[in-house]
KEKOL-394326 format. One record per residue (C-alpha): residue number from 1; residue in three letters; x, y, z. Coordinates in nm, 2 decimals, always signed. Example, Ala and Ser with C-alpha at 12.3 -4.5 7.8 and 13.67 -1.06 7.14 Angstrom:
! residues 2
<pt 1,'ala',<+1.23,-0.45,+0.78>>,
<pt 2,'ser',<+1.37,-0.11,+0.71>>,
***
This chain:
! residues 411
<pt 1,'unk',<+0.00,+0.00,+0.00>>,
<pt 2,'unk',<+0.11,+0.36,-0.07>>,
<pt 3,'unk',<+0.19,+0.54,+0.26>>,
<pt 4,'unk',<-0.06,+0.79,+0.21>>,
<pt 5,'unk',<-0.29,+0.68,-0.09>>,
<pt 6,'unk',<-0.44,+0.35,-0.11>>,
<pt 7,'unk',<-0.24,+0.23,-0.42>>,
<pt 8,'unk',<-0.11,-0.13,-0.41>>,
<pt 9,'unk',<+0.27,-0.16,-0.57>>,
<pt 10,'unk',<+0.26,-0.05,-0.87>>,
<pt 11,'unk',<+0.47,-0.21,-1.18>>,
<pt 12,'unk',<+0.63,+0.09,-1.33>>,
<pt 13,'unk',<+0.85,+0.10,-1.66>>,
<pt 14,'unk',<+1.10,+0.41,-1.68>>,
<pt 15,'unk',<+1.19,+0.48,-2.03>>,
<pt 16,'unk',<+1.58,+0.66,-1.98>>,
<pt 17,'unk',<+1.85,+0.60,-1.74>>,
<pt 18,'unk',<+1.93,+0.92,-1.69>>,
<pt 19,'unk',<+1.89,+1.18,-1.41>>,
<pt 20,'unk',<+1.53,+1.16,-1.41>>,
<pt 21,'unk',<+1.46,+0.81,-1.46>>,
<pt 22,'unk',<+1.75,+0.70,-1.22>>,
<pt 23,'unk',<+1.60,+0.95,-0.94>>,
<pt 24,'unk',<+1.20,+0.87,-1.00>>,
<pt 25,'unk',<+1.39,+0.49,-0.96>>,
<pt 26,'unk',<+1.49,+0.53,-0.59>>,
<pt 27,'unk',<+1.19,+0.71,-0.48>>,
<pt 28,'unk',<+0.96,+0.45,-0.64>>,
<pt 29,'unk',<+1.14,+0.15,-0.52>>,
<pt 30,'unk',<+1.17,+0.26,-0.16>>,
<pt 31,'unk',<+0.79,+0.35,-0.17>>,
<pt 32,'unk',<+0.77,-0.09,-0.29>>,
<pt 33,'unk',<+0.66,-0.03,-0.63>>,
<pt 34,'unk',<+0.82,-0.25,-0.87>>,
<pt 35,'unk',<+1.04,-0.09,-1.12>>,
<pt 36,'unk',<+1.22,-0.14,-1.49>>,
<pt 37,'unk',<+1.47,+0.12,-1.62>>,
<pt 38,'unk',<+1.43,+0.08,-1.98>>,
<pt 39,'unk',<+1.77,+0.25,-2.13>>,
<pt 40,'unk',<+1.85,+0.23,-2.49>>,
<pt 41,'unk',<+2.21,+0.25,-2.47>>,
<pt 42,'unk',<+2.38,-0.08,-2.50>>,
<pt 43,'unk',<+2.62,-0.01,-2.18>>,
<pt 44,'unk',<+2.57,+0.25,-1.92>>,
<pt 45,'unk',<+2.78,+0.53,-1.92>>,
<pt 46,'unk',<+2.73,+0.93,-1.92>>,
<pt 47,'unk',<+2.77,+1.14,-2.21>>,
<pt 48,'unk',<+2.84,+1.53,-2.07>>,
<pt 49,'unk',<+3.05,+1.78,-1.88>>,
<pt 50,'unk',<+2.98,+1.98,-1.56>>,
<pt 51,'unk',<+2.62,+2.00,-1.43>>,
<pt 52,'unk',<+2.53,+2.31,-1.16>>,
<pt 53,'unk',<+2.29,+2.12,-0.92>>,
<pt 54,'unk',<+2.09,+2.42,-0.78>>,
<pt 55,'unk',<+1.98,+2.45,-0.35>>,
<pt 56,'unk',<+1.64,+2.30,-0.51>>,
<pt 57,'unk',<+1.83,+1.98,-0.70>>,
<pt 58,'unk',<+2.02,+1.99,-0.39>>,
<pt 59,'unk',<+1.71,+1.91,-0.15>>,
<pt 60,'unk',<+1.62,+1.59,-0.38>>,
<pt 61,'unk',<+1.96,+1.45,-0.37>>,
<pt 62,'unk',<+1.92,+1.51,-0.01>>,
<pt 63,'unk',<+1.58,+1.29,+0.04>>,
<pt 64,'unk',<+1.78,+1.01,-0.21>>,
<pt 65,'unk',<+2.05,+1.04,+0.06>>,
<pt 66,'unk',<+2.33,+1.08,-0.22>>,
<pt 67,'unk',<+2.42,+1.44,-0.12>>,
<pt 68,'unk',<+2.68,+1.38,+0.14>>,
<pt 69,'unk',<+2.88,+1.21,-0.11>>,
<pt 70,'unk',<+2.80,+1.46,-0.40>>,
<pt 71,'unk',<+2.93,+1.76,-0.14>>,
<pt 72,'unk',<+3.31,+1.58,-0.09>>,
<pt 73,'unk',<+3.28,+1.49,-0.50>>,
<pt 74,'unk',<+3.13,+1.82,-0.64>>,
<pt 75,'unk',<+3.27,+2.22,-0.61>>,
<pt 76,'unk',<+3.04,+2.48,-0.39>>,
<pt 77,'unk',<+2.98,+2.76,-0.62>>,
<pt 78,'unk',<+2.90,+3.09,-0.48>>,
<pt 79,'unk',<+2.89,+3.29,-0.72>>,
<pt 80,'unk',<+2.78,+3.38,-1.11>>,
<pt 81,'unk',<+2.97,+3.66,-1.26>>,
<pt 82,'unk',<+2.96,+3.77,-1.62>>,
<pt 83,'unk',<+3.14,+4.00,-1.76>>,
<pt 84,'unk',<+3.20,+4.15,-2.14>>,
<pt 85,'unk',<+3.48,+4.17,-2.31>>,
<pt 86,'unk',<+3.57,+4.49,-2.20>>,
<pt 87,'unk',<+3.54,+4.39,-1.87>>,
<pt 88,'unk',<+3.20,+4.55,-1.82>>,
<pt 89,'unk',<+3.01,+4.39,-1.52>>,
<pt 90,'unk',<+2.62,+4.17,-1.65>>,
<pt 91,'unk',<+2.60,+3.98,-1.38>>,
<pt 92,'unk',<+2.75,+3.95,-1.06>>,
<pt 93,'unk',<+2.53,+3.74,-0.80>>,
<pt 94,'unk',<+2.60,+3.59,-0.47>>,
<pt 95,'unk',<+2.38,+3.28,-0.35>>,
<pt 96,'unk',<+2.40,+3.38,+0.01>>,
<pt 97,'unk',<+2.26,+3.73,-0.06>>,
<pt 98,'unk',<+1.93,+3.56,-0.10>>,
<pt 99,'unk',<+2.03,+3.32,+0.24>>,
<pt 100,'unk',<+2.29,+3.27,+0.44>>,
<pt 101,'unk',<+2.50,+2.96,+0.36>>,
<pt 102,'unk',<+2.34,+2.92,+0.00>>,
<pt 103,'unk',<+2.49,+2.79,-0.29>>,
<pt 104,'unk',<+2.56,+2.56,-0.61>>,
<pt 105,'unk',<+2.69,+2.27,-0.62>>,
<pt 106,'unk',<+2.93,+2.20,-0.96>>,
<pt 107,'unk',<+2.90,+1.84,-1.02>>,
<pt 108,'unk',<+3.10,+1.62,-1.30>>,
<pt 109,'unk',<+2.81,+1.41,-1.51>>,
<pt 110,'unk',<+2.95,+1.11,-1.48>>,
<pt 111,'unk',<+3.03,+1.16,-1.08>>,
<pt 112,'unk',<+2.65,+1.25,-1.05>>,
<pt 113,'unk',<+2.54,+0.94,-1.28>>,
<pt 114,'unk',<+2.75,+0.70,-1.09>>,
<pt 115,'unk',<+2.63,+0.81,-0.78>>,
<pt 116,'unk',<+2.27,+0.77,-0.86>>,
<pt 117,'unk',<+2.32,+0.45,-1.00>>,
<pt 118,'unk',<+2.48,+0.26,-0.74>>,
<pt 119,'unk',<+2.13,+0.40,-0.52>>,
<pt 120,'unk',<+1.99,+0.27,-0.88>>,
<pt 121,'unk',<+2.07,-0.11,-0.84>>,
<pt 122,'unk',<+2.11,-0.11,-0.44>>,
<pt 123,'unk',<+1.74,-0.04,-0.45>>,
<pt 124,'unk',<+1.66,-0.36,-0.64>>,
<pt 125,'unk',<+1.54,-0.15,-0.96>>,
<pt 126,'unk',<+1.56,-0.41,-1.27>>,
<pt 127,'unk',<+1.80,-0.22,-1.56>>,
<pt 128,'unk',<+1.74,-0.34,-1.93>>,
<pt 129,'unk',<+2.02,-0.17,-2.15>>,
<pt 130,'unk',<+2.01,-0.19,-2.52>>,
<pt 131,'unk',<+1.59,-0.14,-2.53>>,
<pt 132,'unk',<+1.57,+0.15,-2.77>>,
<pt 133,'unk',<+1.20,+0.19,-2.67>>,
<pt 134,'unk',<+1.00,+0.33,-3.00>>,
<pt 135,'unk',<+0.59,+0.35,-2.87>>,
<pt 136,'unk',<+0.35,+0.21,-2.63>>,
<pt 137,'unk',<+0.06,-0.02,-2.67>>,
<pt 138,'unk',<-0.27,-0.04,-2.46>>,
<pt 139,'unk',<-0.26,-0.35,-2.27>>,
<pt 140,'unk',<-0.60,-0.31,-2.10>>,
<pt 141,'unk',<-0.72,-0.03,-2.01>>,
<pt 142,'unk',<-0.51,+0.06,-1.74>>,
<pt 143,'unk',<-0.15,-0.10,-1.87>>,
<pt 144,'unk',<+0.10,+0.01,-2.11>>,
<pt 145,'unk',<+0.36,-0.20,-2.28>>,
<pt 146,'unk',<+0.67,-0.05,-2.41>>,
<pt 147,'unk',<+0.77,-0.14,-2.82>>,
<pt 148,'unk',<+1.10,-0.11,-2.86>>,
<pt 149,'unk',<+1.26,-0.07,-3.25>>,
<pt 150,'unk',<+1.32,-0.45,-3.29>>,
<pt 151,'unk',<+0.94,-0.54,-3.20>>,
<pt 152,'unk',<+1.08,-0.62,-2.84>>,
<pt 153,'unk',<+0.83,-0.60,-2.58>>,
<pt 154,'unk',<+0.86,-0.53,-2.20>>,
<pt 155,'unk',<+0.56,-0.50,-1.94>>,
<pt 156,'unk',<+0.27,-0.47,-1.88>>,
<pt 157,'unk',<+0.29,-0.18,-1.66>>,
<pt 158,'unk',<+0.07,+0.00,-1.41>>,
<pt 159,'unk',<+0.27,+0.30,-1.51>>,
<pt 160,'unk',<+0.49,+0.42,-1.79>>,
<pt 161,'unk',<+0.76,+0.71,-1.68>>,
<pt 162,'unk',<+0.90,+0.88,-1.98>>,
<pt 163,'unk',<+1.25,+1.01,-1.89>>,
<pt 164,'unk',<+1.45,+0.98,-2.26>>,
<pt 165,'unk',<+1.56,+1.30,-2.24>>,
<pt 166,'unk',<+1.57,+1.62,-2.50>>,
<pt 167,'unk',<+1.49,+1.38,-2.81>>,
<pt 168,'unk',<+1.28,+1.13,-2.66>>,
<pt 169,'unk',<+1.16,+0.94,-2.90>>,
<pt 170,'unk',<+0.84,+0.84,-2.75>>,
<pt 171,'unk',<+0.75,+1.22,-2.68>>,
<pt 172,'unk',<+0.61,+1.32,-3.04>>,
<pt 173,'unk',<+0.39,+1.01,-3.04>>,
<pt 174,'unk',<+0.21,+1.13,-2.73>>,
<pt 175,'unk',<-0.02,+1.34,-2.90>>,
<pt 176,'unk',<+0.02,+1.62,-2.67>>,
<pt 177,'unk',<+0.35,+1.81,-2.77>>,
<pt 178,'unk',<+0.21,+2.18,-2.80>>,
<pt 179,'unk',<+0.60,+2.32,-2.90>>,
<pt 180,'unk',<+0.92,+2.09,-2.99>>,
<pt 181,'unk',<+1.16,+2.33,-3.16>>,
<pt 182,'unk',<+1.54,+2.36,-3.14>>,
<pt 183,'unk',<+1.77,+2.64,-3.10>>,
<pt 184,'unk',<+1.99,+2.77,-3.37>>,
<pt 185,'unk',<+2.30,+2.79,-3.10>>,
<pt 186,'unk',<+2.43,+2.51,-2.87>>,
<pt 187,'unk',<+2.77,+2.49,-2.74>>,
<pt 188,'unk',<+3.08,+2.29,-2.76>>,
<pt 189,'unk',<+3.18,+2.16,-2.38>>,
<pt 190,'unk',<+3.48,+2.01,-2.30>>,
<pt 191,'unk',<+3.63,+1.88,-1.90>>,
<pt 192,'unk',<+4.00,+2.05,-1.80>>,
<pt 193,'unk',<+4.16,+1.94,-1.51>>,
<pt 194,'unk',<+4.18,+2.27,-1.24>>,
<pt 195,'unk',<+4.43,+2.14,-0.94>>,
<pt 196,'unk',<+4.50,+2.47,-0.85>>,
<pt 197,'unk',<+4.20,+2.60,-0.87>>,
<pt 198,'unk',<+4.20,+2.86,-1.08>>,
<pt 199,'unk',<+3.84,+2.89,-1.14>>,
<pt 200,'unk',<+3.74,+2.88,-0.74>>,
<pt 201,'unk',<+3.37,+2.90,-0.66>>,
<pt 202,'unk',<+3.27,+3.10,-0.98>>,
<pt 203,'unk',<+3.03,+3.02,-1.26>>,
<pt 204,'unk',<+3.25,+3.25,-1.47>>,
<pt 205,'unk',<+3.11,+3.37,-1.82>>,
<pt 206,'unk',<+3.24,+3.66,-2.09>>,
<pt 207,'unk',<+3.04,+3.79,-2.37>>,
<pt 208,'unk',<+3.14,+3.93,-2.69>>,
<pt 209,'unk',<+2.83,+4.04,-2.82>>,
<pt 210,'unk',<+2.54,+3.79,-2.84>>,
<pt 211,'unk',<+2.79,+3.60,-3.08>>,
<pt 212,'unk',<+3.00,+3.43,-2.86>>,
<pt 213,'unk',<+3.04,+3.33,-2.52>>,
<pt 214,'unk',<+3.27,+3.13,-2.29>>,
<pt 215,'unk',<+3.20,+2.99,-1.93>>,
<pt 216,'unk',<+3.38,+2.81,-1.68>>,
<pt 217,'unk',<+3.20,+2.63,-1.43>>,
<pt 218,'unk',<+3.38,+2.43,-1.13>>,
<pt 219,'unk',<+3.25,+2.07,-1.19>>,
<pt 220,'unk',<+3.46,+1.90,-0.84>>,
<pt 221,'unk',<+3.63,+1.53,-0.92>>,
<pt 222,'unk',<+3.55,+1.18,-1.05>>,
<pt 223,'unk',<+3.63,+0.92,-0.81>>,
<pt 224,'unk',<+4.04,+0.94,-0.73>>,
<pt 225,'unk',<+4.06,+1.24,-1.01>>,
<pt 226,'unk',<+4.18,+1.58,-0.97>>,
<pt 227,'unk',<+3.93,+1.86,-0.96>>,
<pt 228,'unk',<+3.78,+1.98,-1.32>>,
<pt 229,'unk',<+3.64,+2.24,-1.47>>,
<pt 230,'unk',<+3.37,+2.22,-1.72>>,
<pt 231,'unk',<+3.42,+2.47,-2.04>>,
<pt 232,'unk',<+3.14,+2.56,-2.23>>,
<pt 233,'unk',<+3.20,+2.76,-2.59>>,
<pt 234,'unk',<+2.86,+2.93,-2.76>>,
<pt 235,'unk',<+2.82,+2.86,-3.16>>,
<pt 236,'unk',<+2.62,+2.84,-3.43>>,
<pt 237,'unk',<+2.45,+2.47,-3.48>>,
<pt 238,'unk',<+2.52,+2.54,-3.86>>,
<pt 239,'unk',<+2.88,+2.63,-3.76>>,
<pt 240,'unk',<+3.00,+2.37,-3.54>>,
<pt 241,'unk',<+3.15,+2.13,-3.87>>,
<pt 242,'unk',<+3.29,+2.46,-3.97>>,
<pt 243,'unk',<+3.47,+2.48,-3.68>>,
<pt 244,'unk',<+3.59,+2.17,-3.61>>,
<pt 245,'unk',<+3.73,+2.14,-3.99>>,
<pt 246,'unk',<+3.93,+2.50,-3.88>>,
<pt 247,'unk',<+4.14,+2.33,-3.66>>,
<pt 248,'unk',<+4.25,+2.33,-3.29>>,
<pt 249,'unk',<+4.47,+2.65,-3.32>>,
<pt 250,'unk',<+4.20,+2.87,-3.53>>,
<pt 251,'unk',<+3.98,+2.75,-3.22>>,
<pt 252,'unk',<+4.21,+2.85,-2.96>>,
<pt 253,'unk',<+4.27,+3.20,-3.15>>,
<pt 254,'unk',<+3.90,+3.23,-3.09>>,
<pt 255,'unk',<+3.91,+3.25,-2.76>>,
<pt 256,'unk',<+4.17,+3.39,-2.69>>,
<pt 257,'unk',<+4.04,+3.70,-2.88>>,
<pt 258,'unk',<+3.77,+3.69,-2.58>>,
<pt 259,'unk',<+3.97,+3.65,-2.29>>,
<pt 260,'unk',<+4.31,+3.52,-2.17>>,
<pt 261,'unk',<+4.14,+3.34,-1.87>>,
<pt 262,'unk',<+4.13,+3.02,-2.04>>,
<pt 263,'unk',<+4.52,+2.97,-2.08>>,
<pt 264,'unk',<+4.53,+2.65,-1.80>>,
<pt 265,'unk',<+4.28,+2.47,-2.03>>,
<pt 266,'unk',<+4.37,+2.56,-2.36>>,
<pt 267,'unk',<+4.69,+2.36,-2.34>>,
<pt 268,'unk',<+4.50,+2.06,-2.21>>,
<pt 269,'unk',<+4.30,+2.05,-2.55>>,
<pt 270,'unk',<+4.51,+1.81,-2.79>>,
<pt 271,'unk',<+4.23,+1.77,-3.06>>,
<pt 272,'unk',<+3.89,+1.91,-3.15>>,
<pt 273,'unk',<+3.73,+1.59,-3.08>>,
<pt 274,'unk',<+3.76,+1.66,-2.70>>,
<pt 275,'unk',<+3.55,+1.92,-2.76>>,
<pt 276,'unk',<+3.15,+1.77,-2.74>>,
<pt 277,'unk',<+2.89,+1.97,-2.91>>,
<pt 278,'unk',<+2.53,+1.97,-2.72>>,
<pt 279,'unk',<+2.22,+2.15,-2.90>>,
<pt 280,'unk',<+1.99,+2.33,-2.71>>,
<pt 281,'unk',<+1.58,+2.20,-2.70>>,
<pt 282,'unk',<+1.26,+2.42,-2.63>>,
<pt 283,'unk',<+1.01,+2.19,-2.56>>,
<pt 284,'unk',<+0.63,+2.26,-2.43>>,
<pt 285,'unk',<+0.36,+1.97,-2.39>>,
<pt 286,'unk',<+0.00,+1.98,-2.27>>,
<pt 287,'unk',<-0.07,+1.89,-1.98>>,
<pt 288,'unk',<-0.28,+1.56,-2.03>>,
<pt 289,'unk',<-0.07,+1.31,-2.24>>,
<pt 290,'unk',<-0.35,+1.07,-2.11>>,
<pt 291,'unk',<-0.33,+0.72,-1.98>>,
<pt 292,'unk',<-0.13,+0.59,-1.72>>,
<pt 293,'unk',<+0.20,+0.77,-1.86>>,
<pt 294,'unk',<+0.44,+1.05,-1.71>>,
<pt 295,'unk',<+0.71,+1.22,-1.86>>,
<pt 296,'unk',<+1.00,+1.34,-1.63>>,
<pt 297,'unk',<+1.30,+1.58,-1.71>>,
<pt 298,'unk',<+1.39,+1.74,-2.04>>,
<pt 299,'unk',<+1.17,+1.45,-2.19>>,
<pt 300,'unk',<+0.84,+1.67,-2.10>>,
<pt 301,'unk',<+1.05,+2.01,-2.05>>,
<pt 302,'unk',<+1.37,+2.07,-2.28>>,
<pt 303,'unk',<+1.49,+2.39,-2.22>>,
<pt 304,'unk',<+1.77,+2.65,-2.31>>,
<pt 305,'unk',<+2.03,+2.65,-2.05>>,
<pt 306,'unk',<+2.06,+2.98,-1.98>>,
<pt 307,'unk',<+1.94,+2.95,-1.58>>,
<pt 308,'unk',<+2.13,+2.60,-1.51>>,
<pt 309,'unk',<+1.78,+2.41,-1.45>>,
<pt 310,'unk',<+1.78,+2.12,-1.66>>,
<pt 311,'unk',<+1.87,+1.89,-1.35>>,
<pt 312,'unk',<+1.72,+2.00,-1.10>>,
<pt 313,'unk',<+1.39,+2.04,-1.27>>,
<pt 314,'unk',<+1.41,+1.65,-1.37>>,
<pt 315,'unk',<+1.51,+1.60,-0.99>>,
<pt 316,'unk',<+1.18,+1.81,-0.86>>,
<pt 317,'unk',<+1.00,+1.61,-1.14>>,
<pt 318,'unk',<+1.09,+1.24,-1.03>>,
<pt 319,'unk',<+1.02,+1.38,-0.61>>,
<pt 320,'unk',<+0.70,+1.55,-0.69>>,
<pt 321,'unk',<+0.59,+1.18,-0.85>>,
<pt 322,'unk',<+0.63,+1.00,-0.61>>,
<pt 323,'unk',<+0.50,+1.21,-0.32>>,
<pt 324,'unk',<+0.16,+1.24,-0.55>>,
<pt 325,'unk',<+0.13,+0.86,-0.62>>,
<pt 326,'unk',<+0.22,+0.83,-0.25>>,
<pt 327,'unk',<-0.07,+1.04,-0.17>>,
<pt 328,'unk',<-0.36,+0.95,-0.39>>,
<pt 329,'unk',<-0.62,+0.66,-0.42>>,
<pt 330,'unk',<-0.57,+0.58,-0.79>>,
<pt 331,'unk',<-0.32,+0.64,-1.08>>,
<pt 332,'unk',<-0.50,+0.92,-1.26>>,
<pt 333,'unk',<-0.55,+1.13,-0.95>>,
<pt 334,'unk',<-0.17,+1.11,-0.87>>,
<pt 335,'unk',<-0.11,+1.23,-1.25>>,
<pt 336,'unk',<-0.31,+1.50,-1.20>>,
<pt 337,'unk',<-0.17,+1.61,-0.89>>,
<pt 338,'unk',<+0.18,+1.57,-1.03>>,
<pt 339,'unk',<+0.11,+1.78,-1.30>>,
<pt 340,'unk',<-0.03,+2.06,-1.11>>,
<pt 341,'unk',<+0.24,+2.06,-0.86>>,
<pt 342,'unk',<+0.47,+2.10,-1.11>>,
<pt 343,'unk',<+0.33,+2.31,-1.34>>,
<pt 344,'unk',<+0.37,+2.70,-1.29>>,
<pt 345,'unk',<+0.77,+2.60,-1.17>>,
<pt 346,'unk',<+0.83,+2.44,-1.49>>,
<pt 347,'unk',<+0.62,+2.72,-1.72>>,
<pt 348,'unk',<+0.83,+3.00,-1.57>>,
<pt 349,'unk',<+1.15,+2.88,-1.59>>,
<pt 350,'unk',<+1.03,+2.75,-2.00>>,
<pt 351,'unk',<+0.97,+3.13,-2.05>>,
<pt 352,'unk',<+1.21,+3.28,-1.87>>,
<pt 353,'unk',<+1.51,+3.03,-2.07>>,
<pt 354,'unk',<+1.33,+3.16,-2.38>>,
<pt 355,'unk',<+1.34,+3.53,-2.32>>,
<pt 356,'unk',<+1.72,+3.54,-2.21>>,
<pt 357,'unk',<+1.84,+3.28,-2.49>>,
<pt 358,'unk',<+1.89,+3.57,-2.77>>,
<pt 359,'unk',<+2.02,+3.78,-2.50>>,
<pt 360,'unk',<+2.36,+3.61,-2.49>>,
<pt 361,'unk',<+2.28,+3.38,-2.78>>,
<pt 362,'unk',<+2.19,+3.50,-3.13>>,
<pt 363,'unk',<+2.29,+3.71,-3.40>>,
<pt 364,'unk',<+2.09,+3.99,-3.28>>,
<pt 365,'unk',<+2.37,+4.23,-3.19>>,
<pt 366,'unk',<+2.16,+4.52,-3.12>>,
<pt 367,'unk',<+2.08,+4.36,-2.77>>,
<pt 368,'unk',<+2.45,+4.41,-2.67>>,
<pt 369,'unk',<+2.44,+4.74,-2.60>>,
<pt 370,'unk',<+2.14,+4.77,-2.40>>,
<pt 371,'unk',<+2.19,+4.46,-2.23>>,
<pt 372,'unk',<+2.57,+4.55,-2.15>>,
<pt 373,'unk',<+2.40,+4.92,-2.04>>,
<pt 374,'unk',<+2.13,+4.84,-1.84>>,
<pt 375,'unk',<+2.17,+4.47,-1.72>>,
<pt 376,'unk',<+2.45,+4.51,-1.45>>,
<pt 377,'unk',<+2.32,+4.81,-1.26>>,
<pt 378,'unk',<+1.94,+4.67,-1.30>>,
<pt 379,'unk',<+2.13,+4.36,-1.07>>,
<pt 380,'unk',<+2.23,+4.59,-0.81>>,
<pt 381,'unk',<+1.87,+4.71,-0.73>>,
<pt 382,'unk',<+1.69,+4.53,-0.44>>,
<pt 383,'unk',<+1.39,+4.35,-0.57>>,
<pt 384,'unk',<+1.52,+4.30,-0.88>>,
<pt 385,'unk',<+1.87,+4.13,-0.74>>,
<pt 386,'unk',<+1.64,+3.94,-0.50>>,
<pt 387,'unk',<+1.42,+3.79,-0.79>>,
<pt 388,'unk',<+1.74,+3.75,-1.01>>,
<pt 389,'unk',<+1.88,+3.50,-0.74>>,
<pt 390,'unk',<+1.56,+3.35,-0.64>>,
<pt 391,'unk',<+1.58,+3.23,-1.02>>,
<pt 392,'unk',<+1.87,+3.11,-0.99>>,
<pt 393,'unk',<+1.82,+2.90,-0.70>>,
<pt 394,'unk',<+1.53,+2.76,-0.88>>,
<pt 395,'unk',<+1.22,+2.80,-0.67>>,
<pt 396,'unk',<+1.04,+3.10,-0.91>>,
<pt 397,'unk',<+0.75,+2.97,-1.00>>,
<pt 398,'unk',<+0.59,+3.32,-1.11>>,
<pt 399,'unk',<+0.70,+3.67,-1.21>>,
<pt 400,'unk',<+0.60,+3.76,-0.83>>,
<pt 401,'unk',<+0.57,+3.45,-0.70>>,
<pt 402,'unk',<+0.85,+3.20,-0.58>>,
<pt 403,'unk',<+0.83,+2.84,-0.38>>,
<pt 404,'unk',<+0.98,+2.85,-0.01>>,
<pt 405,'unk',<+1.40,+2.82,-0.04>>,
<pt 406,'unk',<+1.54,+2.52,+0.08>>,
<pt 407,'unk',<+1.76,+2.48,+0.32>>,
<pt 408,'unk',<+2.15,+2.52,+0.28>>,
<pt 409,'unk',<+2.28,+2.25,+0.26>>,
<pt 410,'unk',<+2.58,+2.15,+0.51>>,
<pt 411,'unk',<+2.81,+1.83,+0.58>>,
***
């Protein structure tokens, strides 16, 4: 029986092994559903650089009971500065101006992956690699069974969790997607080694324009590794082949041109191959995909990452689940009550993504100016500032309206 509901164990399928489906995993298990991650990959491993897990991420991995380890593991950031390349303050933003003892944490993908996955398989989840799920199939009418692109079957389940990420393939087949569209700039990221840490507890960005960009976020150690930094580099999607044909030293020109702060990790980079391209999603859906089916993470909610929320909305997603099928009698009230829980969170944070992408992102250099004029001081006024780092602690879930702050986190 659910703790608070009156829901027998459930026989869930999660579609993705990623941070959503691994998280909705634990929570689901310890509640005694029974569970089957459903990852098309053929081994497990994490594709990525540096992730910021905001104070909100950072209250899930809490309740998962992973975030001791992720503290020693990851890099406290305290701060987001951006600057041009004049040196002109855009942003400058402390975490414990909003509370005391508030801040990111800068985590290494495949540090946070591993972690999660160990909690993953102590759990007693089931883990089916190499099931590159294509649709679903009414088996009832409360069951789904999950298709994958071989005619392979697996289920039937009381519930189907759709956590495939940005390109789920499942996701257009819904029915419900009201906006799926991808951005004409991504970036390239790369992982440097920072021993000395050079890049201390900074989320570190310069502009040039809306054209390019470089950042530098602290992204702590890989078991038994020294500390990294992840590097991210704005471009084009239309240009990144371009690029790459250029050459390393036509690259490293580039950014030089921008700033000399990337010296320590320009002589790590050997070949262009290090360098890992990622597009950018914007993805809407209604809120109803119908049936017994959820989707989790950047599978219902792709985004631009302009405010650092892609994981720690897919971590408020998978908690959010479970409390509400915890709490309610039957499988379409907990759907419902998911939904609405998460709803106006998600929705601003969509908007607010899509509003600030061109500003540091597009070939519309007539923002530069007024961005570069009027975004810095515009920081330094109270309410403003307050609302500014309220979204980047990721609890906004309005204009005016915010969810309570967690908690700083200590060890």
């Amino acid at each position: 029986m659910g703790k608070g509901g009156g829901l027998n164990p459930l026989s869930v399928g999660i579609v993705g092994c990623g941070t959503a489906g691994q998280a909705a995993a634990i929570f689901l298990r310890r509640a005694g559903h029974r569970v089957t991650i459903l990852e098309r990959a053929p081994t497990l491993s994490p594709i990525g650089a540096g992730l910021l897990i905001q104070p909100t991420g950072m209250e899930v991995l809490n309740e998962l009971g992973v975030l001791p380890h992720l503290l020693q593991q990851g890099s406290r950031v305290k701060y987001l500065k951006g600057v041009n390349r004049s040196g002109r303050v855009i942003l400058d933003l402390a975490y414990e101006d909003l509370r005391p003892g508030l801040f990111g944490l800068g985590v290494h993908r495949g540090e946070l992956f591993t972690t999660l996955q160990s909690a993953v398989l102590a759990s007693g989840a089931e883990v089916v690699c190499g099931f590159d799920a294509a649709s679903m199939r009414e088996s009832g009418p409360a069951q789904r069974t999950v298709v994958d692109v071989s005619g392979n079957t697996r289920g039937p389940f009381d519930l189907v969790v759709i956590a495939d990420g940005a390109r789920s393939s499942l996701r257009a087949k819904s029915g419900n997607v009201r906006r799926a569209h991808q951005y004409p700039w991504g970036a390239l990221w790369l992982v440097a080694t920072d021993p000395d840490g050079n890049y201390g507890e900074t989320l570190g960005q310069i502009y040039g324009g809306t054209r390019s960009m470089i950042g530098f976020l602290p992204s702590g150690s890989v078991r038994g590794s020294p500390r990294t930094v992840s590097v991210f580099w704005s471009v084009p999607c239309g240009a990144v082949e371009s690029i790459r044909r250029s050459g390393l030293e036509a690259w490293r020109t580039s950014v030089r041109q921008l700033t000399n702060q990337a010296e320590p990790i320009l002589v790590q980079v050997r070949d262009m191959d290090q360098l890992i391209f990622a597009a950018y999603q914007d993805v809407v859906m209604d809120p109803c995909p119908g049936g017994p089916v959820a989707f989790l993470g950047d599978a219902a909610h792709a985004m631009s990452p302009q405010l650092g929320q892609g994981a720690n909305l897919a971590l408020m997603d998978a908690w959010a689940l479970a409390r509400s099928l915890d709490l309610s009698g039957s499988i379409p009230d907990a759907l419902v009550s998911y939904r609405a829980e998460r709803a106006a969170n998600v929705r601003f944070y969509q908007l607010a993504s899509r509003w600030l992408t061109p500003v540091f992102q597009s070939r519309l250099e007539w923002i530069t100016p007024v961005r570069d004029l009027c975004m810095g001081p515009a920081g330094n006024v109270g309410w403003i500032r307050r609302e500014m780092l309220r979204s980047l602690a990721g609890v906004k879930t309005g204009l005016f309206s915010s969810r309570p702050l967690p908690q700083p986190m200590v060890q």
